[in-house]
ROGU-365442 format. One line per 10 residues: number of its first residue (from 1); their letters; for each residue z negated, y, x of C-alpha. Coordinates in Angstrom, 1 decimal. Layout:
BEGIN
NUM	a	Z/Y/X ~ ...
This chain:
BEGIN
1	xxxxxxxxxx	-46.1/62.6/10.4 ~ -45.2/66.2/11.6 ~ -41.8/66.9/12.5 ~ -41.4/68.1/16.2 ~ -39.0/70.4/17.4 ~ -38.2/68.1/20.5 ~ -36.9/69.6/23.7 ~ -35.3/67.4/26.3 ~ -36.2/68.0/29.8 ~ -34.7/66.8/33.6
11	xxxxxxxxxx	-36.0/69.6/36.0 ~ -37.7/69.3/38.9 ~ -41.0/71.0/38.5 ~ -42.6/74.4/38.2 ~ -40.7/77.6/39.5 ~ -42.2/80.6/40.2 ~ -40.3/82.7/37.2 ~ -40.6/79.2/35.7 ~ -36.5/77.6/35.5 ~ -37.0/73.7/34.4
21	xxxxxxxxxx	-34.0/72.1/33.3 ~ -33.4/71.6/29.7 ~ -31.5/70.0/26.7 ~ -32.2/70.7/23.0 ~ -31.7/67.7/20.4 ~ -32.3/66.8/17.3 ~ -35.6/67.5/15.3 ~ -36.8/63.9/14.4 ~ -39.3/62.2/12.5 ~ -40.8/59.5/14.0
31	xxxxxxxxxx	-42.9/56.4/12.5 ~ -44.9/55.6/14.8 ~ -47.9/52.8/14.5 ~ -50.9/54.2/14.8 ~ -53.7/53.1/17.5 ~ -57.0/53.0/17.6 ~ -59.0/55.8/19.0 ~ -61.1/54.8/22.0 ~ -64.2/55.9/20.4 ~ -66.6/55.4/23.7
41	xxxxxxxxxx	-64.5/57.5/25.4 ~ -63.9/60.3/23.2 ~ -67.9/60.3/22.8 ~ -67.8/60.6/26.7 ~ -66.0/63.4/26.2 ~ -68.0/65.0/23.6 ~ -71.0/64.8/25.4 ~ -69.8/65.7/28.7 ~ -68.2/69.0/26.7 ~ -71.7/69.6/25.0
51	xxxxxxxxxx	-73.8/69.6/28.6 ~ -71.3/72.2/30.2 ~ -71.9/74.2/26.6 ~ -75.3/74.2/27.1 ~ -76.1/73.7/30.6 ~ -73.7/75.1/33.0 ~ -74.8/78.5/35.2 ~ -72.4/80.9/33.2 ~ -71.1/80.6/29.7 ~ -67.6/78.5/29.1
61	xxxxxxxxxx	-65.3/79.6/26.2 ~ -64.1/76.5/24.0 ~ -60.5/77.5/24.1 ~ -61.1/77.1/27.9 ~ -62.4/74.0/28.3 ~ -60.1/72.4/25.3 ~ -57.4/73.8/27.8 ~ -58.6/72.8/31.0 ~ -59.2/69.6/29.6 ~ -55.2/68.8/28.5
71	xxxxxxxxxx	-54.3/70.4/32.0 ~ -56.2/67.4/33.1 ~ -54.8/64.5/30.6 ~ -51.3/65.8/31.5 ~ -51.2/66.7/34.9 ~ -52.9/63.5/35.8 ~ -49.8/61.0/34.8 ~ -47.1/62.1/37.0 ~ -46.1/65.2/38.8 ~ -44.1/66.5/36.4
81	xxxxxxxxxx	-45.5/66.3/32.9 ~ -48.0/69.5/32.1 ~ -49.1/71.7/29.5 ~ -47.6/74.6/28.8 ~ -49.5/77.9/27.8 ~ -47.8/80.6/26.0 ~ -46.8/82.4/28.8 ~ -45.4/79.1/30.4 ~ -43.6/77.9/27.4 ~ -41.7/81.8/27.4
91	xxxxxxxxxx	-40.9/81.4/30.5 ~ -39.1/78.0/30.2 ~ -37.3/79.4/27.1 ~ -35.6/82.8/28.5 ~ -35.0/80.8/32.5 ~ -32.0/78.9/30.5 ~ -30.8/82.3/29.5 ~ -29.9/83.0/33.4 ~ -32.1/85.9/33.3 ~ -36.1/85.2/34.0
101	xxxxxxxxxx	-39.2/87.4/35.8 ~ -40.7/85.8/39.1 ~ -39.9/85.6/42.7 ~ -37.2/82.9/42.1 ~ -38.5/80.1/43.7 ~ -38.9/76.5/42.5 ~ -42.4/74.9/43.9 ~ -44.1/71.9/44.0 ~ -47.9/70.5/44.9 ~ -49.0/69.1/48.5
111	xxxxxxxxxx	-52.4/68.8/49.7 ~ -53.6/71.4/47.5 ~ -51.1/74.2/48.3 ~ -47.9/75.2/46.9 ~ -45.0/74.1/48.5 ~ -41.6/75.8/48.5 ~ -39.1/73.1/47.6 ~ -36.3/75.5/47.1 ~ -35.7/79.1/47.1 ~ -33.4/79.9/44.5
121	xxxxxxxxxx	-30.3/81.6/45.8 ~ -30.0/85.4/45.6 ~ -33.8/85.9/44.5 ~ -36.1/88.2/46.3 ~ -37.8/85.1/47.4 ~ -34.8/84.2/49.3 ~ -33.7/87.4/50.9 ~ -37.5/87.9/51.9 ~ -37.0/84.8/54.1 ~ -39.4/82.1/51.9
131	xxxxxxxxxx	-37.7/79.0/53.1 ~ -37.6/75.6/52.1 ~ -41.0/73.4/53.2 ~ -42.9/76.6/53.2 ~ -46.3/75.6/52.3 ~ -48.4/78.8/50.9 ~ -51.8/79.4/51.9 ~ -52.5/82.3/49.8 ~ -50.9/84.4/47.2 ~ -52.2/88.1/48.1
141	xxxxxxxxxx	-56.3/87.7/48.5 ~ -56.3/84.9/46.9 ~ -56.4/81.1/48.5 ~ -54.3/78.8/46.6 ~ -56.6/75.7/47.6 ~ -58.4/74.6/44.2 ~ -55.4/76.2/42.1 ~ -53.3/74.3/39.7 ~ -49.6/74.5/39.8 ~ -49.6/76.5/36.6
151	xxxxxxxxxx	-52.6/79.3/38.1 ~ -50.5/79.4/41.2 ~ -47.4/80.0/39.3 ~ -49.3/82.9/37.0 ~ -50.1/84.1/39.6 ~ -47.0/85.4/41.7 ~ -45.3/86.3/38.3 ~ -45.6/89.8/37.2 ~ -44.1/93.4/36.5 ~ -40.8/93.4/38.1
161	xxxxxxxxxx	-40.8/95.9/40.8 ~ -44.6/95.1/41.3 ~ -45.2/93.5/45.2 ~ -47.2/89.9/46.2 ~ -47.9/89.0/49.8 ~ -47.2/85.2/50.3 ~ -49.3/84.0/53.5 ~ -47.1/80.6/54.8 ~ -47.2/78.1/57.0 ~ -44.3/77.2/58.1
171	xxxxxxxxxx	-43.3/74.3/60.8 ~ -43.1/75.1/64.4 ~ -45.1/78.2/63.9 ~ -47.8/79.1/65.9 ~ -49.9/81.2/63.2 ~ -49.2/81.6/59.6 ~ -46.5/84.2/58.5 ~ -47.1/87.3/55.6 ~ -43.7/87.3/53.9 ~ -43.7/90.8/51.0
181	xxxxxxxxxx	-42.2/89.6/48.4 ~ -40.9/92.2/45.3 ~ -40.9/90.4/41.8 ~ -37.7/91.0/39.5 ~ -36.3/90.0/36.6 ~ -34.0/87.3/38.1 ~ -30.0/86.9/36.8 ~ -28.8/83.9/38.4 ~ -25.1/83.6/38.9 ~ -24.5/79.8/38.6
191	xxxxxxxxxx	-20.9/79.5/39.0 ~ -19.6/81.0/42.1 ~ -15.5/80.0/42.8 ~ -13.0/81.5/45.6 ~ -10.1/79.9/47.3 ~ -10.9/79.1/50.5 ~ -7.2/79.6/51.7 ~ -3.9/78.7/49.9 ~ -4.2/74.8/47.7 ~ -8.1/74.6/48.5
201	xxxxxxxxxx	-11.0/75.8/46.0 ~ -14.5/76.3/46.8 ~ -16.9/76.5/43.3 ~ -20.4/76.3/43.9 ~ -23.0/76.0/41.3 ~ -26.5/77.2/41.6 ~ -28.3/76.5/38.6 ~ -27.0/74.7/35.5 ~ -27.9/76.9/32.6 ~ -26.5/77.5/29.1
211	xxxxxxxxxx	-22.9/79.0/29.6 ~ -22.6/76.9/33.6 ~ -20.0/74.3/31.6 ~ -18.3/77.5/30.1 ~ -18.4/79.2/33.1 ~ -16.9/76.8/35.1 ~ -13.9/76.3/32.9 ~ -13.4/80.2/33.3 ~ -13.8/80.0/37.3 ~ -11.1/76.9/37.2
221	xxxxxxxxxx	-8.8/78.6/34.7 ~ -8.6/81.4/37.1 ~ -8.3/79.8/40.6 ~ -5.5/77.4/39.5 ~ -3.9/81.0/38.1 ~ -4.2/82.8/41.4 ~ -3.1/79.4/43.2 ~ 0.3/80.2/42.2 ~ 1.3/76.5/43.4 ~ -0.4/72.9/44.0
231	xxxxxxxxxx	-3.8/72.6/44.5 ~ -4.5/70.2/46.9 ~ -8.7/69.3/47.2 ~ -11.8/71.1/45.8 ~ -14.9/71.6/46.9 ~ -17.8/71.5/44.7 ~ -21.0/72.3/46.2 ~ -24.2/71.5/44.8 ~ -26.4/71.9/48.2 ~ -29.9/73.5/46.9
241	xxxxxxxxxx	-29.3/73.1/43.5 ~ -32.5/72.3/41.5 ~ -30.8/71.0/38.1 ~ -30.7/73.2/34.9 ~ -29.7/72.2/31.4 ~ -28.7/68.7/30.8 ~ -25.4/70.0/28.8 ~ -24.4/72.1/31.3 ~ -24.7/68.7/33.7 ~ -22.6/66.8/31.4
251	xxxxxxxxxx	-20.3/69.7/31.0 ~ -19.6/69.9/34.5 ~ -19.3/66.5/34.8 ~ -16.8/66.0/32.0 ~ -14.3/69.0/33.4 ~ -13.4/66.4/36.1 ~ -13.5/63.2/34.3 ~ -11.3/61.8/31.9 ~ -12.4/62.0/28.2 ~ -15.0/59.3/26.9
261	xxxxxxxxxx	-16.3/58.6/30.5 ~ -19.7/57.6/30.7 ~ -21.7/60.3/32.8 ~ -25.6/59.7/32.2 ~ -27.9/57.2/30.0 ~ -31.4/57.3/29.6 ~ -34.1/54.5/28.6 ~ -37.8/55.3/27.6 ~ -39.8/53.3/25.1 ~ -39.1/54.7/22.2
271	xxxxxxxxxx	-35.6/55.3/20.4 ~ -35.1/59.3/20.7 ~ -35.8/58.1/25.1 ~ -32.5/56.1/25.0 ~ -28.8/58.1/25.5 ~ -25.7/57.4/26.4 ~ -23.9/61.3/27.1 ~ -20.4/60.9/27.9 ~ -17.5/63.2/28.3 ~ -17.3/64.5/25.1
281	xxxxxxxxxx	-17.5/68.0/23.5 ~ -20.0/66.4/21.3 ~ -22.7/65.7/24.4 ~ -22.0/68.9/25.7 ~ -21.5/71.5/23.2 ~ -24.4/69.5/21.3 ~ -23.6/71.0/17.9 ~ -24.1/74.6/18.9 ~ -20.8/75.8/17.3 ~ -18.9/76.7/20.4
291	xxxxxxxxxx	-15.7/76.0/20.9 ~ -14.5/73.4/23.6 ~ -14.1/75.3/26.7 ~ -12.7/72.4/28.7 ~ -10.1/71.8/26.2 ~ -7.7/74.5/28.1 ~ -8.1/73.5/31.8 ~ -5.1/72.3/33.7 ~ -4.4/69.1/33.9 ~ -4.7/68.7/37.6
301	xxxxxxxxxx	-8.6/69.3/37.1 ~ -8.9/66.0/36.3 ~ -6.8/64.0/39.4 ~ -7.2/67.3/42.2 ~ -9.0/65.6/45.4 ~ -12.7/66.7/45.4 ~ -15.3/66.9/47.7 ~ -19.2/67.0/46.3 ~ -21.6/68.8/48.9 ~ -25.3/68.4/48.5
311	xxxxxxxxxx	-28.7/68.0/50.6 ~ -32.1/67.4/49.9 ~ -32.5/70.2/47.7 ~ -30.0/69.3/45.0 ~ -32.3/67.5/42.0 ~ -32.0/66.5/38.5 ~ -28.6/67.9/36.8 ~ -26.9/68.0/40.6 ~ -27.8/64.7/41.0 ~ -26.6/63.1/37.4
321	xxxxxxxxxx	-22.8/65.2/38.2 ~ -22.7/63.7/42.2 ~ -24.0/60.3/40.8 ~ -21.3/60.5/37.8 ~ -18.3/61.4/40.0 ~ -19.6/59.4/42.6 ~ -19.9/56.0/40.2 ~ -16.2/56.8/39.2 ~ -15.0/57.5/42.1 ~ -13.7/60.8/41.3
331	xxxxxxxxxx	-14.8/62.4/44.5 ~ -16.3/61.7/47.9 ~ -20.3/63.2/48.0 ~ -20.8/65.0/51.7 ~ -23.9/65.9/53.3 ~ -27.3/64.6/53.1 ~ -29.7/62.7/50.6 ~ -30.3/64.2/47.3 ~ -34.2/64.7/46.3 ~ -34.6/61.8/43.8
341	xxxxxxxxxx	-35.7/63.5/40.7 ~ -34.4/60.9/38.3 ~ -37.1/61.3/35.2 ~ -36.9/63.0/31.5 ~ -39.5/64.9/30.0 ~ -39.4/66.0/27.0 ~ -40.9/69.3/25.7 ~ -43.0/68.6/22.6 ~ -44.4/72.4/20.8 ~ -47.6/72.2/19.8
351	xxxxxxxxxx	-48.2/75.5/17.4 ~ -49.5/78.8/18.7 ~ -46.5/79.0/20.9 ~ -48.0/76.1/23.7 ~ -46.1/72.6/24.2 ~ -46.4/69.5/26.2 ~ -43.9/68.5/28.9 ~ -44.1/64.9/28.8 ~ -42.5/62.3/30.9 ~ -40.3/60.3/28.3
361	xxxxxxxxxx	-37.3/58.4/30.1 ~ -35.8/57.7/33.1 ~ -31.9/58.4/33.7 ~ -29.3/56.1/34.9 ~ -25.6/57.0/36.4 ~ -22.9/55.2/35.0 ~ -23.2/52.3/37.6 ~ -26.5/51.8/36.0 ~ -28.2/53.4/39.7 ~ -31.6/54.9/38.8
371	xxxxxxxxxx	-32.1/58.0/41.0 ~ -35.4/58.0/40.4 ~ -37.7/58.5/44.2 ~ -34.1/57.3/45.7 ~ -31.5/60.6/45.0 ~ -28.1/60.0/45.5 ~ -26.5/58.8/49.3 ~ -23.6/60.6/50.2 ~ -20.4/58.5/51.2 ~ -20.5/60.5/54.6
381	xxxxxxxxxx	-23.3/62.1/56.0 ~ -23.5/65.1/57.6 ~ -26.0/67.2/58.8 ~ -26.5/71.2/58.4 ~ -26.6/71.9/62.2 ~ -28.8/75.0/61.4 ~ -31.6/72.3/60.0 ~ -33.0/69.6/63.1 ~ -33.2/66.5/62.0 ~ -37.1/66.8/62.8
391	xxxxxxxxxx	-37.0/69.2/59.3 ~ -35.0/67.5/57.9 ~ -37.4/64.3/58.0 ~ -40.0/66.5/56.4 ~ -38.3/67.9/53.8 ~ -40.3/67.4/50.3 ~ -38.5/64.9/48.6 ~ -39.3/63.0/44.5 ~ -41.0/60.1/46.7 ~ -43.5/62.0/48.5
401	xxxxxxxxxx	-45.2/63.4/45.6 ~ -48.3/62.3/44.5 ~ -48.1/59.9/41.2 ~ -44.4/59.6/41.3 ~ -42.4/57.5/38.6 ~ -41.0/54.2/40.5 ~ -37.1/53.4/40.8 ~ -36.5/50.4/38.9 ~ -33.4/49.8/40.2 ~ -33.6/49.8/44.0
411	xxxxxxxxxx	-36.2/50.0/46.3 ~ -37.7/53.3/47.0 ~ -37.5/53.3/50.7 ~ -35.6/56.2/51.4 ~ -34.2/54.1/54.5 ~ -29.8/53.4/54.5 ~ -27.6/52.6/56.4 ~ -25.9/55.1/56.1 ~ -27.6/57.3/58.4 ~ -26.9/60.5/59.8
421	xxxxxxxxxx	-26.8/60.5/63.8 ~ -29.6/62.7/65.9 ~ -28.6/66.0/66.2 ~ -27.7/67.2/69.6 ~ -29.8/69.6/71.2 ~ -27.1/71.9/71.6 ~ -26.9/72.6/68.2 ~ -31.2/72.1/67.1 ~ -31.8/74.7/64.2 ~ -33.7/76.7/66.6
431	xxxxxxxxxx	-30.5/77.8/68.4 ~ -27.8/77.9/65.5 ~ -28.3/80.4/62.8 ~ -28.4/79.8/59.5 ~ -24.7/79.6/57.9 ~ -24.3/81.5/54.0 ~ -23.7/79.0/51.6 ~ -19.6/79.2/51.1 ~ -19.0/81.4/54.3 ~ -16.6/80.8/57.4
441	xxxxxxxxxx	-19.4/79.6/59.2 ~ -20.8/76.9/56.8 ~ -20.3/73.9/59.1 ~ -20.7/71.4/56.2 ~ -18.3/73.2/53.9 ~ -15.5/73.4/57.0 ~ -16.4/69.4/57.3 ~ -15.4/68.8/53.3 ~ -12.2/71.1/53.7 ~ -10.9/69.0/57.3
451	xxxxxxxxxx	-11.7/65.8/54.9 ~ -9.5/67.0/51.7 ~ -6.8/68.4/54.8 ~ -7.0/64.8/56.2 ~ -6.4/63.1/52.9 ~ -3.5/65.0/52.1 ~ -2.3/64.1/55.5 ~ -3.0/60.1/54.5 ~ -1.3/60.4/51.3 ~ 2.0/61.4/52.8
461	x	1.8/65.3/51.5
């Protein structure tokens, strides 16, 4: 058997400037038993191959149709297994780096068009004005009905400075909207910290990528410093938060848990699908020679009063941190349900610089919850008043894509009890602007700061 460079995946999906979240492990060889070949079917294959050879109206390369063909296999088991070209797999690599080309959006499929789960924060995308539930009709002159995920993707990649027109439709619009968009070469800040006035931090992470753990520690060292006295709550917000590298999930996670705690297992059918990460340098330095940049924190990291915001855009890594320090009850999760995207894939390279991002495991949070189609339900909902509830009901979510992994540990009806109450019309999105993430008018965030105010105030301090 061949060894495999084998690369751990728990993103989301595609982005545009592709940023899938990632963990490296091991090389490893595995024995497995070896299966029959279904014969009739590969000779179906070979003959179906032969007539387009020699029959179809304009000549096929066989590099084309070979690729087209494991598009097809892949594609066709779940949303979120695919093959990766050259360009793809290139793309993957340098988005953990913080820095990638694109428009900085992550995407998914519906109905045949591309549809915007996310905008990643600080893009172009995002100051253009692409917004979340976007679907996009066409990418210049070109219709994006018939393309795959990966064309479409291609497709608004390019020369940084160079410009794309996205045409969208967007709900409650009349006709569809021309947004200009100019590509870049994307540096994502993930860690973002301030204090949000004297004993109360704010630290919001955008994207977990390879230094977010390290970064963090910095960002904590240096608010407890400027602090100059208790700290009484944090805030850590998550809210659009697509996921990033596994480590840096279990990094963040084990800054505010105590040492050895379980924060995320995973179970597939083979032995390299089954983990158990805890909060250990080990899981999430993973042998890369670092040294332990949580090892320095202050102690009141670990016990400070913390409040987790997220909403329907927070996936994968955001999901496995809320779901660990939820599970331990390390801090209360505010806002609204998570997206559900509770699958591993694993990135296998196939030579010629290609790979295979395969579906391998699911992952579990320490209460053995799977998040898979479900996402994680906040302890107390509430609503971004700048979002109607209407949108909020149509927001993408794991569970409405098409071919989607099942949870096997809940049911998948997105249905709770705890439910968030109808918005008033004074405050529908269509007459309360948009707040910034983190500013004096984020409604959410001024929610999670009366909360860490009101325990204070219940613990007698």
């Amino acid at each position: 058997m061949r060894r495999l460079e084998k690369v751990g995946l728990i993103g989301l999906g595609l982005f545009a400037g592709v940023a899938l979240t990632i963990h490296y492990t091991a090389v490893a060889e595995k024995d497995s038993v070896a299966t029959p070949l279904p014969i009739e079917e590969l000779r179906a294959f070979s003959e179906v191959f032969a007539r387009i050879k020699s029959d179809y109206v304009e000549p096929v390369a066989d590099k084309t149709l070979i690729n087209q063909a494991i598009n097809g296999m892949v594609s066709g088991l779940d949303p979120h297994s695919a093959y990766l070209d050259a360009d793809a797999f290139k793309e993957l690599q340098s988005s953990t780096q913080g820095e990638f080309g694109g428009l900085g959006l992550e995407v998914g499929m519906e109905d045949g068009l591309v549809k915007v789960v996310s905008p990643i924060e600080d893009t172009p995308a995002y100051e253009a004005g692409v917004k979340a539930g976007d679907l996009i009709l066409k990418l210049d002159d070109t219709l994006v009905k018939g393309l795959s995920l990966n064309d479409a993707v291609k497709k608004m990649r390019g020369k940084p400075g160079s410009k794309i027109v996205l045409t969208i439709i967007r709900k409650n619009e009349l006709k569809p909207l021309s947004i200009t968009v100019t590509r870049a070469i994307i540096k994502v800040q993930s860690v973002k910290a301030k204090l949000l006035e004297s004993g109360y931090a704010f630290v919001r992470i955008t994207q977990f990528q390879e230094h977010t753990g390290e970064n963090l520690g910095t960002a904590l060292n240096k608010l407890f410093k400027e602090n100059k006295g208790e700290m009484k709550g944090l805030v850590l917000d998550l809210r659009n938060d697509p996921g990033g590298l596994l480590t840096g999930a279990v990094g963040v996670s084990a800054a505010f848990l105590a040492k050895d705690a379980l924060v995320v297992y995973t179970d597939g059918r083979t032995d390299d699908a089954k983990m158990r990460l805890t909060a250990h340098p080990d899981n999430y330095l993973r042998g890369n020679g670092k040294n332990d940049y949580l090892k320095d924190l202050p102690a009141a990291v670990k016990s400070v009063p913390m409040v987790v915001l997220m909403n329907g855009g927070s996936a994968s890594a955001s999901e496995i941190v809320a779901g660990a320090l939820q599970d331990h009850k390390r801090a209360v999760i505010m806002g609204t349900q998570s997206f559900g995207k509770g699958s591993v894939q694993t990135i296998l390279p196939l030579g010629n610089n290609t790979a295979v991002k395969l579906t391998t495991a699911r992952y579990y949070t320490p209460g053995g919850r799977s998040i898979q189609a479900k996402g994680i339900v906040p302890d107390i909902v509430v609503e971004d008043p700048s979002t109607s509830a209407s949108d909020n009901a149509f927001r993408l979510r794991e569970a409405d894509l098409d071919k989607h992994l099942s949870n096997t540990t809940q049911a998948e009806d997105s249905t709770d009890s705890k439910k968030a109450a109808p918005v008033d019309a004074k405050t529908d999105a269509a007459k309360v602007a948009p707040a910034e993430f983190g500013s004096k008018n984020d409604y959410q965030l001024n929610q999670a700061l009366n909360l860490l105010k009101g325990m204070q105030i219940l613990h007698g301090k």
